[in-house]
N, C-alpha and C positions, 0 to 999 in steps of 0.2 A: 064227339070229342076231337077226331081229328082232322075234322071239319072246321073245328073254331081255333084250333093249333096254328090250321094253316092260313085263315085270316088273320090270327094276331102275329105272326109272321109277317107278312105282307103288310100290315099295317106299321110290326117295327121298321120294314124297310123303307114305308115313307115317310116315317119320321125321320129317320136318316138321313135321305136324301133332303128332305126340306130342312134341318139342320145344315146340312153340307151348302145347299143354296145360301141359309142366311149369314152361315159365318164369311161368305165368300161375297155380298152383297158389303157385307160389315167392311170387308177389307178394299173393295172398291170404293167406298164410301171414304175411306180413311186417306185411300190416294188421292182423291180429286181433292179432299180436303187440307193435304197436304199441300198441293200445288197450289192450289187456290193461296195457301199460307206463303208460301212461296216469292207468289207474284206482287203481295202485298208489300214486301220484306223490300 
C-alpha cells in the first residue's frame, strides 16, 4: 500500500510538471503569435 502511495505520488508530480510544461508552451505560442500579429498590422 505504501508502495503504490508512493508511485501515485510521483506520478502526480509528472503530471504537474507536464501541466506546467504545457501552460508555458501555450504562452509562448501566444507571443510569437502575438508578434507575428504585430508585423502584419
Amino acid at each position: 500500500m505504501n508502495e503504490l502511495f508512493k508511485n501515485r505520488r510521483s506520478f502526480d508530480d509528472l503530471v504537474i510538471k507536464f501541466i506546467y510544461l504545457f501552460s508555458n508552451l501555450i504562452d509562448l505560442l501566444c507571443l510569437i503569435d502575438l508578434k507575428r500579429f504585430n508585423q502584419i498590422q
